[in-house]
Jmol script that loads the backbone (N, CA, C; Angstrom):
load data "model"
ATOM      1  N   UNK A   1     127.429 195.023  95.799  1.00  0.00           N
ATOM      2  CA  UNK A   1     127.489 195.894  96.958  1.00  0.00           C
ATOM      3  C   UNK A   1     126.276 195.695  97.848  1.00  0.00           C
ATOM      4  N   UNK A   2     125.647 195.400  97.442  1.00  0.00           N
ATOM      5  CA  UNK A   2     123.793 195.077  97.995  1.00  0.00           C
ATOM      6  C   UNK A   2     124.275 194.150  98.539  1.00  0.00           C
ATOM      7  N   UNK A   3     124.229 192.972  98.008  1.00  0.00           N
ATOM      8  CA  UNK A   3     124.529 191.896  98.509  1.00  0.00           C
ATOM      9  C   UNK A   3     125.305 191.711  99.499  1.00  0.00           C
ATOM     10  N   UNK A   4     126.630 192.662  99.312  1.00  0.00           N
ATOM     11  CA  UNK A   4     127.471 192.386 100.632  1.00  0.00           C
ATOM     12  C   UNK A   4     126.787 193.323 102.255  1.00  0.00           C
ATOM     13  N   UNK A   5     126.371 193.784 101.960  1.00  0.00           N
ATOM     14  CA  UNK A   5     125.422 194.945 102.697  1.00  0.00           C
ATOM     15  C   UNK A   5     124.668 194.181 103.703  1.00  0.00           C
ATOM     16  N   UNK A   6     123.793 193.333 102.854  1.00  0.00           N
ATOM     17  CA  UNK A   6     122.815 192.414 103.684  1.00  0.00           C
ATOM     18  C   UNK A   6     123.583 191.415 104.177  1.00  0.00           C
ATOM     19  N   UNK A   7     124.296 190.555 103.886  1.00  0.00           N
ATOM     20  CA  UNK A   7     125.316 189.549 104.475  1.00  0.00           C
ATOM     21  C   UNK A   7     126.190 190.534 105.835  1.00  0.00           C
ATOM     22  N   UNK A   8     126.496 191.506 105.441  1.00  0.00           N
ATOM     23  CA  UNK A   8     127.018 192.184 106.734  1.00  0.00           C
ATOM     24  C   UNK A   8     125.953 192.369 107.850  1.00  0.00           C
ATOM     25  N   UNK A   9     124.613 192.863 107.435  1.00  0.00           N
ATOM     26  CA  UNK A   9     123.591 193.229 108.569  1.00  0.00           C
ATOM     27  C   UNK A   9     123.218 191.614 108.759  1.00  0.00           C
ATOM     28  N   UNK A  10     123.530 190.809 108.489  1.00  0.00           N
ATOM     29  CA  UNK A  10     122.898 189.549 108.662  1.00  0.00           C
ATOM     30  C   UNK A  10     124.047 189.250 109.710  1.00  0.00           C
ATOM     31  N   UNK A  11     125.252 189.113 109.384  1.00  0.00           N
ATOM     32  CA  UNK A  11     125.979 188.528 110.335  1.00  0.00           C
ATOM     33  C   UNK A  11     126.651 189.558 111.637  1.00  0.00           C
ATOM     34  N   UNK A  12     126.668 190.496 111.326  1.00  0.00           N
ATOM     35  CA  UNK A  12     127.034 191.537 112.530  1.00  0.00           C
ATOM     36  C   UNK A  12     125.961 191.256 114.070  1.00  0.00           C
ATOM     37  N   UNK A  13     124.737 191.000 114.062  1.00  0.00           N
ATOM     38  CA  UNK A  13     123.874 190.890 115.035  1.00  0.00           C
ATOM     39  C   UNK A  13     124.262 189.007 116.004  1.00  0.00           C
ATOM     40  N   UNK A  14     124.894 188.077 114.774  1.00  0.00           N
ATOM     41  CA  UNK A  14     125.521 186.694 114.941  1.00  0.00           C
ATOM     42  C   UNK A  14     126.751 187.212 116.076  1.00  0.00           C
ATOM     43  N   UNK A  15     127.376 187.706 115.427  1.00  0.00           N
ATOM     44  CA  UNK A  15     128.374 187.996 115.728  1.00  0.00           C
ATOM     45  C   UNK A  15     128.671 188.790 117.257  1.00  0.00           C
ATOM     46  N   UNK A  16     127.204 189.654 117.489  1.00  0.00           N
ATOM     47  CA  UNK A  16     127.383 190.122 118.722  1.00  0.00           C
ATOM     48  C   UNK A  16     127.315 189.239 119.818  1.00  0.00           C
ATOM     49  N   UNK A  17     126.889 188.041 119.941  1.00  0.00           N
ATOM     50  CA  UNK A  17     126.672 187.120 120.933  1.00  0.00           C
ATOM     51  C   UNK A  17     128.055 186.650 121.070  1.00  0.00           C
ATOM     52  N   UNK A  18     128.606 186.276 121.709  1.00  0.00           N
ATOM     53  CA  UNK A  18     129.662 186.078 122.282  1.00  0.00           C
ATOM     54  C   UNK A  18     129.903 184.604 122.459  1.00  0.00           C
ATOM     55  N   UNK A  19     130.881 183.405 122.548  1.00  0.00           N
ATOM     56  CA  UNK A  19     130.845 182.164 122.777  1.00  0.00           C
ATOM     57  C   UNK A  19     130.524 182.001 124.206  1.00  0.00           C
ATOM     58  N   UNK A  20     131.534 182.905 125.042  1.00  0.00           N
ATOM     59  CA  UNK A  20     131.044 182.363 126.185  1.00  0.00           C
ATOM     60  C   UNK A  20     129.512 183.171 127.064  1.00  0.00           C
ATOM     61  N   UNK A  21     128.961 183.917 126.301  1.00  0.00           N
ATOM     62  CA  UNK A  21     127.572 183.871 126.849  1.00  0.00           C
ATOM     63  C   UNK A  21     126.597 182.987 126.258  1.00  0.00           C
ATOM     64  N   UNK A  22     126.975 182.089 125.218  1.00  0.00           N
ATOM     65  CA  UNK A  22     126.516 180.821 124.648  1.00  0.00           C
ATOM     66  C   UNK A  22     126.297 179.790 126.168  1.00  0.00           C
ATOM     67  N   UNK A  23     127.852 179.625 126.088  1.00  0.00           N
ATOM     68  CA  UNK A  23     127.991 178.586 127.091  1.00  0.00           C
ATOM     69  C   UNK A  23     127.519 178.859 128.209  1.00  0.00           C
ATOM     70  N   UNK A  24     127.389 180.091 128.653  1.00  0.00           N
ATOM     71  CA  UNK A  24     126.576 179.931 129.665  1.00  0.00           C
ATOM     72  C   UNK A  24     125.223 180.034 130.035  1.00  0.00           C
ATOM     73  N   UNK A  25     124.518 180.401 128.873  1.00  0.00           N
ATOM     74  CA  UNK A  25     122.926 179.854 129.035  1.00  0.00           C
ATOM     75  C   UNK A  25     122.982 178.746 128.250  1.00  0.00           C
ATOM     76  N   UNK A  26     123.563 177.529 127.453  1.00  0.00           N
ATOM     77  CA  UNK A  26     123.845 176.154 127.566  1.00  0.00           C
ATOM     78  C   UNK A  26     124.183 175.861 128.905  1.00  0.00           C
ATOM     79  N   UNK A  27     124.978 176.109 129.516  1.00  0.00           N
ATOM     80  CA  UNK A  27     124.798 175.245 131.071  1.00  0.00           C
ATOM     81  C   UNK A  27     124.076 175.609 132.054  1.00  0.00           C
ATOM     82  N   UNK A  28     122.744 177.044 132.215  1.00  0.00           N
ATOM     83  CA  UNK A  28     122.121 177.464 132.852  1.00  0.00           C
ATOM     84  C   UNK A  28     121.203 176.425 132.562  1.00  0.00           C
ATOM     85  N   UNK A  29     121.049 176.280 131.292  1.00  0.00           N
ATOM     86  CA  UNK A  29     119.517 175.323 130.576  1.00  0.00           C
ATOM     87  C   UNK A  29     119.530 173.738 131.098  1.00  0.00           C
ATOM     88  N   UNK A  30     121.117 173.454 130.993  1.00  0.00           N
ATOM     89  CA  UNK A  30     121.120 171.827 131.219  1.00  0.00           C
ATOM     90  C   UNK A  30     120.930 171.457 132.529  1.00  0.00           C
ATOM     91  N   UNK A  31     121.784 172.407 133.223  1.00  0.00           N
ATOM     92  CA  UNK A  31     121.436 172.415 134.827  1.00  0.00           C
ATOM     93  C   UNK A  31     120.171 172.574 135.498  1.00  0.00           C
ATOM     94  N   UNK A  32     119.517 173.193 134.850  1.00  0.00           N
ATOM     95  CA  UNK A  32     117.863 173.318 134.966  1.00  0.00           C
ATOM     96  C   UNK A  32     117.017 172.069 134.760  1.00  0.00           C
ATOM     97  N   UNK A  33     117.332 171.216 133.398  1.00  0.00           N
ATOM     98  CA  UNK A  33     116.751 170.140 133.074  1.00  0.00           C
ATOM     99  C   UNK A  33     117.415 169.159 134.232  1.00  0.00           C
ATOM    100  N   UNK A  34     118.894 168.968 134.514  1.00  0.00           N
ATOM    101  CA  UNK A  34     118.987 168.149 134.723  1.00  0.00           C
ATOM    102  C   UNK A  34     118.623 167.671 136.553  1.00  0.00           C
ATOM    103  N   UNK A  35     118.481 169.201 137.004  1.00  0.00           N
ATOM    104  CA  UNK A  35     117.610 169.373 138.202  1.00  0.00           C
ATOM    105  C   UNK A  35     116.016 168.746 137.979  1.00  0.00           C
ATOM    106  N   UNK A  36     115.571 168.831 137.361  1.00  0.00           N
ATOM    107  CA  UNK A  36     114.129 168.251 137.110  1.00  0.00           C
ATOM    108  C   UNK A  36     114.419 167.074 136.555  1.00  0.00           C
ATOM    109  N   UNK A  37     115.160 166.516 136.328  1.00  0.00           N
ATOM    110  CA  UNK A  37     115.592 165.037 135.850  1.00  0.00           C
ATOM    111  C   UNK A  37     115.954 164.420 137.034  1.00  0.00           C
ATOM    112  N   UNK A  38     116.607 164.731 138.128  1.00  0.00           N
ATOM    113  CA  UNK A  38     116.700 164.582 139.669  1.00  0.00           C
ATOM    114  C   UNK A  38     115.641 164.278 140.031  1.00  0.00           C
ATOM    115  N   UNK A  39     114.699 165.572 140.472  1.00  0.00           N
ATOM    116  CA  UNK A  39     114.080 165.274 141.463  1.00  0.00           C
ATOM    117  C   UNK A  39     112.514 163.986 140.465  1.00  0.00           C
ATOM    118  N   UNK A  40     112.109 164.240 139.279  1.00  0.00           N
ATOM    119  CA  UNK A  40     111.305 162.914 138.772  1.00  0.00           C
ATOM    120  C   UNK A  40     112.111 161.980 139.342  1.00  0.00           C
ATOM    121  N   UNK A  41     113.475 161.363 139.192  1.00  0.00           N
ATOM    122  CA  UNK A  41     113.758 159.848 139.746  1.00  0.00           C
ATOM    123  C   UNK A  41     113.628 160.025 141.117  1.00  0.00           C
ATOM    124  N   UNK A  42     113.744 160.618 141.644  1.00  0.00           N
ATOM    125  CA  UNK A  42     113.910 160.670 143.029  1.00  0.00           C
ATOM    126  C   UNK A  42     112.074 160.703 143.691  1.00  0.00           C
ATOM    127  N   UNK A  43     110.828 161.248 142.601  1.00  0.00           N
ATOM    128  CA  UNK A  43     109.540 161.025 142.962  1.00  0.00           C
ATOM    129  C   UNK A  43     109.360 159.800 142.492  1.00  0.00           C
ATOM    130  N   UNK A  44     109.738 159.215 141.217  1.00  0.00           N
ATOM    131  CA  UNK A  44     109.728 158.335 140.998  1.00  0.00           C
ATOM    132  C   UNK A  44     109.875 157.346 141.793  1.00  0.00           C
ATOM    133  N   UNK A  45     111.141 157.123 142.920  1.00  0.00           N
ATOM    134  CA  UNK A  45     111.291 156.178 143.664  1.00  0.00           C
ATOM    135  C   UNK A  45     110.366 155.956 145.325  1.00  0.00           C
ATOM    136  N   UNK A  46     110.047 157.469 145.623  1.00  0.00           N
ATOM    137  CA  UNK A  46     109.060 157.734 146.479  1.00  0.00           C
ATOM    138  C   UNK A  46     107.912 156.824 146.332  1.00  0.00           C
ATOM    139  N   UNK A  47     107.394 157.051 145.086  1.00  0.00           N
ATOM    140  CA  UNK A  47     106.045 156.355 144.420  1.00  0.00           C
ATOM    141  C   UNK A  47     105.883 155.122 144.086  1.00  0.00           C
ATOM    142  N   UNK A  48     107.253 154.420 144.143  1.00  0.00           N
ATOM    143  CA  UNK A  48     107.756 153.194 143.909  1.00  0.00           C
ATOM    144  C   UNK A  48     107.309 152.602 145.325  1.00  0.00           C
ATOM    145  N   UNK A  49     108.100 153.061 146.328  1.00  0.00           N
ATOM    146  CA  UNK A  49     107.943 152.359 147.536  1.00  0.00           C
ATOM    147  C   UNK A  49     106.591 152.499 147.977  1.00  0.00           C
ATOM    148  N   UNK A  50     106.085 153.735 147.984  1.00  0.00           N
ATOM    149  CA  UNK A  50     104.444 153.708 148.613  1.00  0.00           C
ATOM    150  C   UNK A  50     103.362 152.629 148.286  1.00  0.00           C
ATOM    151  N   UNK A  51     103.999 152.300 146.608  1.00  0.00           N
ATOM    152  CA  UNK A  51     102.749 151.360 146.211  1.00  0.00           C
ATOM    153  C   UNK A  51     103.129 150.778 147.081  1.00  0.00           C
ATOM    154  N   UNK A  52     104.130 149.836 146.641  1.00  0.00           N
ATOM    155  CA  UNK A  52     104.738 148.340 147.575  1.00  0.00           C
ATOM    156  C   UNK A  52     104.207 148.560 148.997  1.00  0.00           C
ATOM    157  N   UNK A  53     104.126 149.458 149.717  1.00  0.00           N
ATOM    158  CA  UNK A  53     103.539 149.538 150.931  1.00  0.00           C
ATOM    159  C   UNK A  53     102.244 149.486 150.604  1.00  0.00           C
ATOM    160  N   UNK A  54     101.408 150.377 149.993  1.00  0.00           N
ATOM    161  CA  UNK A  54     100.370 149.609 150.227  1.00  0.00           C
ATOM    162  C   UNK A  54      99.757 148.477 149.762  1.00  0.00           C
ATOM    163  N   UNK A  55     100.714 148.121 148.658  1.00  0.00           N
ATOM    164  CA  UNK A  55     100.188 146.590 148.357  1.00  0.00           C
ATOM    165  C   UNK A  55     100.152 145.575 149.680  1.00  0.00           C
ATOM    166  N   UNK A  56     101.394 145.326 149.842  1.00  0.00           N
ATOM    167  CA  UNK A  56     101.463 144.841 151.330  1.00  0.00           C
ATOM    168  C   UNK A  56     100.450 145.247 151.980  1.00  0.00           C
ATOM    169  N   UNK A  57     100.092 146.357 152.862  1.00  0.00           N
ATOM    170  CA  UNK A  57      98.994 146.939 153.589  1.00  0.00           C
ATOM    171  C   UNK A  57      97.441 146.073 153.102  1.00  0.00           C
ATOM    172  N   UNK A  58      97.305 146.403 151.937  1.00  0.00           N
ATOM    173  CA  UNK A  58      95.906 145.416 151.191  1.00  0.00           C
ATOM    174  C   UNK A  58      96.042 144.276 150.980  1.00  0.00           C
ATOM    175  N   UNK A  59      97.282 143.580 151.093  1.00  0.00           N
ATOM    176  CA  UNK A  59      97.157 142.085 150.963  1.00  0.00           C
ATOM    177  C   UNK A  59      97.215 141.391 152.921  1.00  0.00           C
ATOM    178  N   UNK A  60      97.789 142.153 153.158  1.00  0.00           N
ATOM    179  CA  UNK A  60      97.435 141.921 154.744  1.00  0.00           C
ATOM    180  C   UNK A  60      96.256 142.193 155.847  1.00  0.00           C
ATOM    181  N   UNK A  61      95.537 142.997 154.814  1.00  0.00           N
ATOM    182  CA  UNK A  61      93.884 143.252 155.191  1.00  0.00           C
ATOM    183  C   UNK A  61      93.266 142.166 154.600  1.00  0.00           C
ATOM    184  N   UNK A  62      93.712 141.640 153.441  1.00  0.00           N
ATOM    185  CA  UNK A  62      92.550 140.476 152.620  1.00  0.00           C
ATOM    186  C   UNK A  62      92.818 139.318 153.600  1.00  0.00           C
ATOM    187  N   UNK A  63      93.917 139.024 154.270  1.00  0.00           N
ATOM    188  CA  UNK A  63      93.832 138.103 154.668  1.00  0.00           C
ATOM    189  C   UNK A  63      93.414 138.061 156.230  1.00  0.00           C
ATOM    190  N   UNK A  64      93.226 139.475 156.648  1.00  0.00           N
ATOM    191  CA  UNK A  64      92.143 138.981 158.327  1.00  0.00           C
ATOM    192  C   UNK A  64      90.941 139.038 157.848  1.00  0.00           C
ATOM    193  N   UNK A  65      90.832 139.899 156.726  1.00  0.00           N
ATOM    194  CA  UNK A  65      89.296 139.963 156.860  1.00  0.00           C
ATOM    195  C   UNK A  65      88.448 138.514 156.076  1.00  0.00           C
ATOM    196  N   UNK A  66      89.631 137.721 155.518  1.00  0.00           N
ATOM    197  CA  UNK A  66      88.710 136.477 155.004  1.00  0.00           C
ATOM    198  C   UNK A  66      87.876 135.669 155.799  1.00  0.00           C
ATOM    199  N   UNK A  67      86.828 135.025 155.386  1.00  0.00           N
ATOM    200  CA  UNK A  67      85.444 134.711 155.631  1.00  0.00           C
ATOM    201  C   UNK A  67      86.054 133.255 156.395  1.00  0.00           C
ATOM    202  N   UNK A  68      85.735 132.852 157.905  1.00  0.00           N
ATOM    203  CA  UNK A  68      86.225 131.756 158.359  1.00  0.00           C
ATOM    204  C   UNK A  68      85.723 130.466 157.363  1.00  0.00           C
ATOM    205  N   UNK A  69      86.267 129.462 157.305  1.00  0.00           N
ATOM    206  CA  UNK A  69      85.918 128.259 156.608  1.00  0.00           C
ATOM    207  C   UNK A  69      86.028 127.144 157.146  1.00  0.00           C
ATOM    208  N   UNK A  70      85.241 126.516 157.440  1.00  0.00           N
ATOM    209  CA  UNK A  70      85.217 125.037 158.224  1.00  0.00           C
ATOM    210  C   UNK A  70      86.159 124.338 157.470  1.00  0.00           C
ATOM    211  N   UNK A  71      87.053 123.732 158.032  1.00  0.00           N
ATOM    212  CA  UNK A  71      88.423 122.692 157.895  1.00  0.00           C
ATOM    213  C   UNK A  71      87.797 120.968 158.195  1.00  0.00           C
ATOM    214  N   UNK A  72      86.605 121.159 158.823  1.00  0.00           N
ATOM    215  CA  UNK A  72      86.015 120.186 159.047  1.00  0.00           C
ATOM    216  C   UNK A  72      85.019 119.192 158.161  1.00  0.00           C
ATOM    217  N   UNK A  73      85.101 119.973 156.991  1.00  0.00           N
ATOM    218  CA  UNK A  73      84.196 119.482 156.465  1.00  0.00           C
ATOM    219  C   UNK A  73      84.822 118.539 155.215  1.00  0.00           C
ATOM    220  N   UNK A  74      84.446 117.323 154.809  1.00  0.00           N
ATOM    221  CA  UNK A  74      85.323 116.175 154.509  1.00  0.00           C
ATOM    222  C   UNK A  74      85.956 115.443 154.871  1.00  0.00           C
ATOM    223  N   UNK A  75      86.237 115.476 156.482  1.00  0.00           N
ATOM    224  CA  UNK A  75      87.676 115.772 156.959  1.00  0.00           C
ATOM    225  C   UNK A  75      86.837 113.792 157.684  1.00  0.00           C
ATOM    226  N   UNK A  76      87.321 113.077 158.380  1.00  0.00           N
ATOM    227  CA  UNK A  76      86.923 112.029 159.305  1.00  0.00           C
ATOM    228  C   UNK A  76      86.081 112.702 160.476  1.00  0.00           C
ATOM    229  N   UNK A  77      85.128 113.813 160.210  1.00  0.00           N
ATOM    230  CA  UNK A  77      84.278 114.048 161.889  1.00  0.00           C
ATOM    231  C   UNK A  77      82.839 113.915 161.260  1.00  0.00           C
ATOM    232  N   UNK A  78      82.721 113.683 160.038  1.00  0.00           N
ATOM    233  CA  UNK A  78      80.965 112.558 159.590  1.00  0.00           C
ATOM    234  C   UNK A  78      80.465 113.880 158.970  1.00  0.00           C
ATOM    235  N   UNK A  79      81.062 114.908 158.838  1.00  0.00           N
ATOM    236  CA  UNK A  79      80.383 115.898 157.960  1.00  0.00           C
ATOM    237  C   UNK A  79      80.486 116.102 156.691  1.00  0.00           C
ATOM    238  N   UNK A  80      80.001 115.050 156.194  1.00  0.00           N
ATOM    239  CA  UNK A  80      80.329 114.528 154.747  1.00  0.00           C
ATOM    240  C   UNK A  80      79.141 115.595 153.987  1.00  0.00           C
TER     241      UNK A  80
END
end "model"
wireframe off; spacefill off
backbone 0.3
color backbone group
């Protein structure tokens, strides 16, 4: 009788939750994650392109700002 006592207070409180208020904080939760699973790829791809821009941007600065270099030198004008 004990025994069945506690198995009843154990499962009566189970039992008050309902399936479909399950399911619906399961799809409140996933919809939540899967909103923040959105918008990371979507910063993700933001952050993607910016580098690439400024890589470009810094590789197109290295090359005005390089140091002029005589083409002349070796060349047939005696500046051996």
């Amino acid at each position: 009788m004990l025994l069945n006592n506690l198995l009843l207070s154990i499962t009566i409180p189970i039992l008050l939750i309902a399936q479909s208020s399950i399911v619906t904080i399961l799809i409140v939760t996933v919809s939540f994650f899967f909103i923040l699973l959105i918008l990371g790829v979507k910063k993700s791809y933001k952050l993607k392109a910016e580098n690439e821009h400024l890589s470009e941007k810094k590789a197109k600065e290295s090359e005005e700002n390089k140091p002029y270099k005589d083409f002349t030198e070796g060349h047939l004008y005696g500046n051996n």
